[in-house]
N, C-alpha and C positions, 0 to 999 in steps of 0.2 A: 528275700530278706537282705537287709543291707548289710555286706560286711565293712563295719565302722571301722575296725582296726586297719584292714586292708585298703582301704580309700584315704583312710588317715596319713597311711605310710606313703602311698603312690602319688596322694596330692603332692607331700613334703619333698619327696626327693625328686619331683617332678619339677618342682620350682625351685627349688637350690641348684637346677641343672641348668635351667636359665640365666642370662644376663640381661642389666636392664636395655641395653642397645638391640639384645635378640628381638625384643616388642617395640621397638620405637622411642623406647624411654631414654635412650642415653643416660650419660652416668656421668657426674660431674665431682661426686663424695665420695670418695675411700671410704671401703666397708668391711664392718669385721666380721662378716660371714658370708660365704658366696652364695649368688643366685638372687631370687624378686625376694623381692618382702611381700607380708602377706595383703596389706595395705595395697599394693600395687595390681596383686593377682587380681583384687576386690574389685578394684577399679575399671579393669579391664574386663573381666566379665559381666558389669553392673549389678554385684551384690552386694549387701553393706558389709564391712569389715568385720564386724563381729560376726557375720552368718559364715560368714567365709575359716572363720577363727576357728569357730566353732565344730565345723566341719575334719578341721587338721587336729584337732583335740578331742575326737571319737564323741563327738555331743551333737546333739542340737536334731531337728527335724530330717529326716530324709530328704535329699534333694530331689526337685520334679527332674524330668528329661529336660527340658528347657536348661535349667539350671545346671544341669550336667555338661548338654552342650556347650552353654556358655564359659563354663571354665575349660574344658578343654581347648576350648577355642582360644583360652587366655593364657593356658600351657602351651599353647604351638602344637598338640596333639596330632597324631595322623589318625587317621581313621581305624588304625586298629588298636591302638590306646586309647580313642572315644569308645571304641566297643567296650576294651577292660575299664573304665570306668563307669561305663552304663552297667554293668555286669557288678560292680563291686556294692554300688549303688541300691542296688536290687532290682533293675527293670530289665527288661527285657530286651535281648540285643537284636537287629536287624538280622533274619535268616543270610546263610549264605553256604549252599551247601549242595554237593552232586552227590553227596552217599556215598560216595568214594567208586563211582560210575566212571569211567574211562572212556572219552567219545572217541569214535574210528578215528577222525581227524586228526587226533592229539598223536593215535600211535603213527597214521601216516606221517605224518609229518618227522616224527620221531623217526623210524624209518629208513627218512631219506639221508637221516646223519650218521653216513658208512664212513669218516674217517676221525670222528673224536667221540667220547663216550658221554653215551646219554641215557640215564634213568627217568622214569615217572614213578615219583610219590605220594603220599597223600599227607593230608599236614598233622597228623601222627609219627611222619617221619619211615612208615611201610616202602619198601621198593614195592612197585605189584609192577614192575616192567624193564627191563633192560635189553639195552641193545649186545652186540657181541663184544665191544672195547667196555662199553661197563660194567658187565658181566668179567671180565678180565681184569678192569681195575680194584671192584669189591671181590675178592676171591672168594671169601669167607660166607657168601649168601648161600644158606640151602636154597633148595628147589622148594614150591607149594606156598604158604601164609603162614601166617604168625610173627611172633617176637624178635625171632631170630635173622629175619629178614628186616628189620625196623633198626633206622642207622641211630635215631636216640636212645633207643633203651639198649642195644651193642654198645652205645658210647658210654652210658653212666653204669650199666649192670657190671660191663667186663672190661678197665681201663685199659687194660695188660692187653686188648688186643684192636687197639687204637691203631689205624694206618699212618699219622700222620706223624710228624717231628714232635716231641714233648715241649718244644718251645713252643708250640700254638697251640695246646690243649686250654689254656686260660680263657683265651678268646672265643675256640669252636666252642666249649662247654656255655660259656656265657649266651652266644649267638642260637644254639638249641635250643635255652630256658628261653627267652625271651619272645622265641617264633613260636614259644608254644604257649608261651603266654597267652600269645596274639589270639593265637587257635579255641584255647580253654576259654575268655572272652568272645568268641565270634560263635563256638557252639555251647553255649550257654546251658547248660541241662542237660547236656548229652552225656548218659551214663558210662558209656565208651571212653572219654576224654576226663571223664573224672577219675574212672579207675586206673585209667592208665598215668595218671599224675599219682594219683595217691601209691602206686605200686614204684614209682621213681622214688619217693619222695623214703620209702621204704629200705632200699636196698643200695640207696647214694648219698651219702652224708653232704656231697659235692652239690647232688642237684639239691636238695633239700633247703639247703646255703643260698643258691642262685636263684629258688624260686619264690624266697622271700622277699627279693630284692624289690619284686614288679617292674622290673626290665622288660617291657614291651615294644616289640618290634616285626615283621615278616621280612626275612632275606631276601633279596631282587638280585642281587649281585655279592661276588667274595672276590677271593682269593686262596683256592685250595692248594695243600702242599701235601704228596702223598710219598711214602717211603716203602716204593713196591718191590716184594721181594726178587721178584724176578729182574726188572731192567733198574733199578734204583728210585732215584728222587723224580720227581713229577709233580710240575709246578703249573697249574690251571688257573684261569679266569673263570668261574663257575656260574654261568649265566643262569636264574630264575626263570622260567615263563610260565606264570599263575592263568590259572582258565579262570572264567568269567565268575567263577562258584566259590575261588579260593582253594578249594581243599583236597584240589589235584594239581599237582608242579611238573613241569619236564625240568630238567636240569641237564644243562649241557656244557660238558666240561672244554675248555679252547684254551690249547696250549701258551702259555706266556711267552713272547718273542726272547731272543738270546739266552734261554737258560737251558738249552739243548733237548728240550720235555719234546720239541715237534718230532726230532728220532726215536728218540728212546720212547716215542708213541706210537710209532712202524713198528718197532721191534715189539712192543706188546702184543699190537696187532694178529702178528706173526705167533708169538713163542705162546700168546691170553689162549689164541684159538686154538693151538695145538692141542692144551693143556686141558682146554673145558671138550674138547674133543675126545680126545683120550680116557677122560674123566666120566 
């Protein structure tokens, strides 16, 4: 079933986020609203302007796959904003999924990274794996599955035990809604990924807010800032590396040069493994 309103909204702000030079158009007229006109979007996809209208005004026919493609393609879309709008649309989105299966390879590999901390997730945002420095940096993971292990519903359920600087919560918050956008679009149907939105959407007035947006996106790369209790501030490059399936990540945190994180990364080392030793 097509959600009109939601394609309506995600066309709009998809194209106001545009400029006419980002498609080739260049811009020669001062304009009193930012982003394409709808006339332009029309054009660039090859549908007539009222179909296209009609579309952002929650009317008119369901669009084929064809048609969908085509505007996205006229959004500048990545591939995982063509899924949220194939998905909004009402068709059916390209499978892409390991069941949240963890190949040997992944942990080897994971493994071999004995001096900065690395987790694998699933794109529910689950730890189901940590090494001994990210075991050390997330303190707060029980042992076994579930919720509580899951760094998005830790982020919106319980703010109050957020690790990072309050001046980046605008951003991480935003950056979570948006990869799970990605996710809710690429597993389509899956009862899993619906409850677990409708249960945010429930207990965070914040995501609620941010998941109206249709902000779609998957993380490849950041910029993490962590305020650990033990050694302090802890400033990473948080590298992505997505398996073939999408919906298993390693995430490997590599300390930012001159902001002193490469020490006070030995000293977690040290004081993480004592602690989870002890513990």
């Amino acid at each position: 079933m097509t959600d009109r309103s939601g394609l309506a909204d995600f066309l709009r702000r998809r194209r106001e986020q545009l400029r006419p030079e980002d498609v080739g158009l260049g811009s020669t007229v001062r304009r009193r609203t930012p982003g394409l006109r709808r006339e332009e979007v029309a054009m660039l996809a090859g549908v007539s302007v009222d179909y296209y209208s009609r579309l952002e005004q929650r009317r008119g026919a369901t669009p084929s796959v064809g048609v969908v493609n085509a505007v996205a393609r006229a959004l500048q879309c990545d591939r995982d904003q063509r899924d949220h709008l194939l998905h909004l649309a009402g068709h059916a989105v390209p499978p892409r999924s390991a069941d949240g299966h963890i190949r040997p390879g992944l942990i080897a590999l994971a493994n071999r990274l004995v001096d900065v901390p690395a987790v694998i997730v699933t794109d529910l945002g689950e730890v189901v794996w940590a090494n001994p420095l990210g075991r050390a940096l997330f303190t707060d993971l029980p042992e076994g599955q579930g919720r509580e292990r899951n760094l998005i519903w830790k982020w919106f359920e319980d703010p109050q035990s957020r690790p990072m600087p309050e001046e980046y919560w605008e951003k991480i918050s935003a950056a979570h809604v948006s990869d799970l956008r990605a996710t809710y679009a690429r597993r389509s149907g899956d009862r899993r990924v619906k409850e677990f939105v409708t249960d945010l959407i429930d207990v965070s007035d914040e995501f609620a807010e941010l998941w109206e947006r249709h902000d779609v996106a998957v993380r490849r790369s950041d910029i993490k800032v962590f305020t650990h209790h033990e050694v302090g501030r802890l400033e990473f490059r948080c590298e992505v590396l997505l398996t073939p399936d999408d919906d298993i990540s390693l995430l490997v945190f590599f300390p930012l040069e001159r902001t002193g994180t490469a020490s006070r990364l030995e000293l977690l080392g040290v004081v993480g493994t004592q602690s989870l030793t002890s513990g």
